[in-house]
N, C-alpha and C positions, 0 to 999 in steps of 0.2 A: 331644837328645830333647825333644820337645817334647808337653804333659802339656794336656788340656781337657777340663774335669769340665762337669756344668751336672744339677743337680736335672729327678730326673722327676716327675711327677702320681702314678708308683703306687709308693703308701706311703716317699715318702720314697727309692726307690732311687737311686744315681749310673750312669748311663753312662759311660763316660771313654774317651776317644778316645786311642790312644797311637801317634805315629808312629814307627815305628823305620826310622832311616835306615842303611841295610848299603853301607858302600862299601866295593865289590868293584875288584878291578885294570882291571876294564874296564866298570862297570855300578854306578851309582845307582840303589836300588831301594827301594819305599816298604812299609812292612810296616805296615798296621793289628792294633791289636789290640783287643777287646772285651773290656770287662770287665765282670760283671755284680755285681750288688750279691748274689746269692747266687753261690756258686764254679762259674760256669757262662762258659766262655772259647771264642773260638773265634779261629783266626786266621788270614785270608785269604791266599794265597799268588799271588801275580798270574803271568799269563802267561809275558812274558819272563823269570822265573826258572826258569818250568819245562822252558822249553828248555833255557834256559843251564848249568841245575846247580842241583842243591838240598844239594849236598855243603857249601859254604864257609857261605852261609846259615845252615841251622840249624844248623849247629856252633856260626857265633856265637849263635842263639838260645838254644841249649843254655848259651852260657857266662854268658848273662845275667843280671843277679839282677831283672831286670825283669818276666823270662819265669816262668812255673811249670811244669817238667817235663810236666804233666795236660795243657795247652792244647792242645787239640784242631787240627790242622794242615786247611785245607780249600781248593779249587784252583779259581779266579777262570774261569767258563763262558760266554766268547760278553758277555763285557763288560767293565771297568775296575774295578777293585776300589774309585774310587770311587764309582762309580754304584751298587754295592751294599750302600754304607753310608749314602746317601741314600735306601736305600728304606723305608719304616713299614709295619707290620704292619696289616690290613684292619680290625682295633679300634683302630687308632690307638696301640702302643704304639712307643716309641722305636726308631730305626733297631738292627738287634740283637738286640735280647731276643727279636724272632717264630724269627729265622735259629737263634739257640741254644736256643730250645725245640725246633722242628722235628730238630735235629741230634742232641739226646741223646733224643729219641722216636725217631728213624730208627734208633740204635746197639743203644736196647732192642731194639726190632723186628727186630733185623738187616738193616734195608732198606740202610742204607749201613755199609762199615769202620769202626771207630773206632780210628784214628791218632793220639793224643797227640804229643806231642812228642817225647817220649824213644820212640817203638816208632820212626819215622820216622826218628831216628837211629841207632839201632840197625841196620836193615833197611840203610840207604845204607851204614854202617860194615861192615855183615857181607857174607861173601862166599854167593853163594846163595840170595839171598830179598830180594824187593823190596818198597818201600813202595806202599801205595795210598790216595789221596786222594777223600772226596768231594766231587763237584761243586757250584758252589754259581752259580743263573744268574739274569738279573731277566728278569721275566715281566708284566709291566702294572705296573710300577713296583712291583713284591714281588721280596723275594729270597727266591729256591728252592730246594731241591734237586736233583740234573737227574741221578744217575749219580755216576760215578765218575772218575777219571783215574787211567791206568797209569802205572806209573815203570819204564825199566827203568834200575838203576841208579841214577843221581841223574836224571834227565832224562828229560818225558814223552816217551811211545812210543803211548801211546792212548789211547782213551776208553768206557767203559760206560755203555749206558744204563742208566734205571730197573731193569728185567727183570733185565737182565745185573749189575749191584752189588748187586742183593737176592742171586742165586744167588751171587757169589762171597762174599757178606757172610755167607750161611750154611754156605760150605763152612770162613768162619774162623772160623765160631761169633762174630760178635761180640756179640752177648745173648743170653743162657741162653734167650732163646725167639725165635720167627720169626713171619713174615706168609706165605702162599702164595695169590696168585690167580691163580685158573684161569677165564679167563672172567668169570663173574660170581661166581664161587665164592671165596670166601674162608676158605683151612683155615690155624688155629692151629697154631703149631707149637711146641711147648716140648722141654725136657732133650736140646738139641743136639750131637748127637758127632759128632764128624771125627777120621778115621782114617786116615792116609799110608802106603803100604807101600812099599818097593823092594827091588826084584830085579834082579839082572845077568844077561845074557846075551851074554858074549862082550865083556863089557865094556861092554854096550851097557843103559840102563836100561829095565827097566820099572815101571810104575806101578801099583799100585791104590790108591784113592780112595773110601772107606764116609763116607756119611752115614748116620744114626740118629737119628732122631728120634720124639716122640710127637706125632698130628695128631687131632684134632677134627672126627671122625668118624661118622657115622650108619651106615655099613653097612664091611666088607671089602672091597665095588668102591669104594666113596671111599676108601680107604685105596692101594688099589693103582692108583689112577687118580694118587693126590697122589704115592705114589712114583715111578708112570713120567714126571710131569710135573718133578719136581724132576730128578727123573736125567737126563733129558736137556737142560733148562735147566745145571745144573753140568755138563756135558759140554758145550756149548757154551764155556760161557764159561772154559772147561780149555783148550781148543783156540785161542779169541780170545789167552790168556796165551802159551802156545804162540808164536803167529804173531807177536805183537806183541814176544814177550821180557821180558816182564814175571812174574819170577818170586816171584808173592805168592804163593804156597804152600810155597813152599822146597823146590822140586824138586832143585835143585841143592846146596841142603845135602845134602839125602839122600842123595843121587848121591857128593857128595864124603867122607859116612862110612863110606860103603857100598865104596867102591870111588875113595880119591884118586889114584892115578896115572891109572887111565882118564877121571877128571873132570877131571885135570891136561891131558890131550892133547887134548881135546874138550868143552871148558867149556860148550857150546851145545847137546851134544848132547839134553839135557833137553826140548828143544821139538818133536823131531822122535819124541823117546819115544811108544812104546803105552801108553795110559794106560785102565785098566778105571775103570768107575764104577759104583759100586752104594748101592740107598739101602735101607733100611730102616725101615720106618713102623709105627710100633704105634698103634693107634686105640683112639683113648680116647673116653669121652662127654664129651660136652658142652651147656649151656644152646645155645651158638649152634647145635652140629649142623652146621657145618660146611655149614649151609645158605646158598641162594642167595637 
């Protein structure tokens, strides 16, 4: 391991570059981590490990004492994971600390998942429910956010845009509140519920799927306008999971408490499942008014 501190300009913070070298039986692979002078981490996952398997990797991340359980896991988009730690934030702050502001405002907002490190092991170890990472891409020499990447299993299977990682980030409630734009509209969402049902038929699953939320609302057509647009955004991106096999909702746990022999004999059937979607919106006032 090999350890590079170097003083920033704001107030005294350290960056520290930390390279962890994972040698795998067929694969040298280079792990960056960020460390922020307040507990704010983040830690890039390159390419070819997402093909190859995320199972052996974080295990040893997990077994690390280098690592902190919290650290944030996020999947290298359309570049080299070192070109996105030569990028500087548009005020000139050190490579890093813009990418990890950006990631734990995305997590409040539910715009992207928030994967630590231990939920990500968890997800690969468990059977039934997959991890999801977000995207992290350089853009004019800035590193981004771009989406999402699906895992199914340890190994990517796809990818979400913006649209599609905000809707699946609120269907896993990752911050007690959300963003919704519609257009030019932008409605507030806060006290986020997610509700999974299953039913058997014949051995065969079915789904329903309640979102519940309160939005920042001027009338009950904006309310019922933000519900049919959320509903159908999560139903898409229900379907994209579906197709790709990427079970970040734990379809397949369900499946298999509900009913383990049938989930024993057809572990997949989960994707080709009927799945109902319904959202629920209570309109609340607000200074913004959910105005355009």
């Amino acid at each position: 391991m090999i350890g590079i501190s170097r003083p920033s300009r704001h107030g005294g913070k350290v960056l520290a570059y930390r390279h962890f070298l994972l040698q795998l039986s067929r694969l040298h692979l280079f792990f960056k981590q960020l460390v922020f002078g307040r507990v704010r981490q983040s830690l890039l996952v390159v390419a070819p490990l997402l093909r190859g398997g995320l199972r052996e990797p974080v295990g040893a991340l997990n077994r690390s004492s280098e690592i902190r359980p919290s650290v944030r896991l996020c999947a290298a988009s359309g570049t080299k994971a070192d070109k996105l730690f030569e990028c500087e934030s548009i005020h000139g702050d050190p490579p890093g600390f813009a990418l990890g502001d950006s990631l734990e405002l995305a997590v409040r907002e539910s715009r992207v998942p928030d994967m630590p490190l231990f939920r990500v092991l968890d997800r690969i170890e468990s059977e039934g429910i997959d991890p999801v990472l977000p995207s992290v891409a350089e853009e004019n020499g800035q590193a981004v956010l771009r989406g999402a990447a699906l895992i199914s299993g340890d190994r990517l299977c796809g990818r979400l845009n913006e649209e599609q990682s905000a809707a699946l980030s609120l269907l896993l409630h990752a911050g007690e509140t959300g963003v919704l734009y519609d257009g030019g509209a932008r409605r507030q969402l806060t006290r986020l519920r997610t509700e999974i049902d299953a039913e058997m038929n014949n051995h065969t699953p079915v789904f329903t799927v309640t979102l519940r939320a309160d939005a920042a609302c001027e009338s009950d057509g904006q309310a019922r306008r933000t519900a049919e647009v959320l509903q159908q955004r999560c139903l898409d991106v229900i379907q994209i999971l579906q197709r790709t096999g990427c079970d970040a909702l734990g379809f397949g746990r369900m499946w298999m408490q509900k009913d383990a022999a049938g989930c024993q004999a057809n572990a997949d059937a989960w994707r080709s499942a009927p799945v109902t979607m319904r959202t629920e919106i209570h309109c609340t006032p607000s200074a913004e008014g959910g105005s355009r």
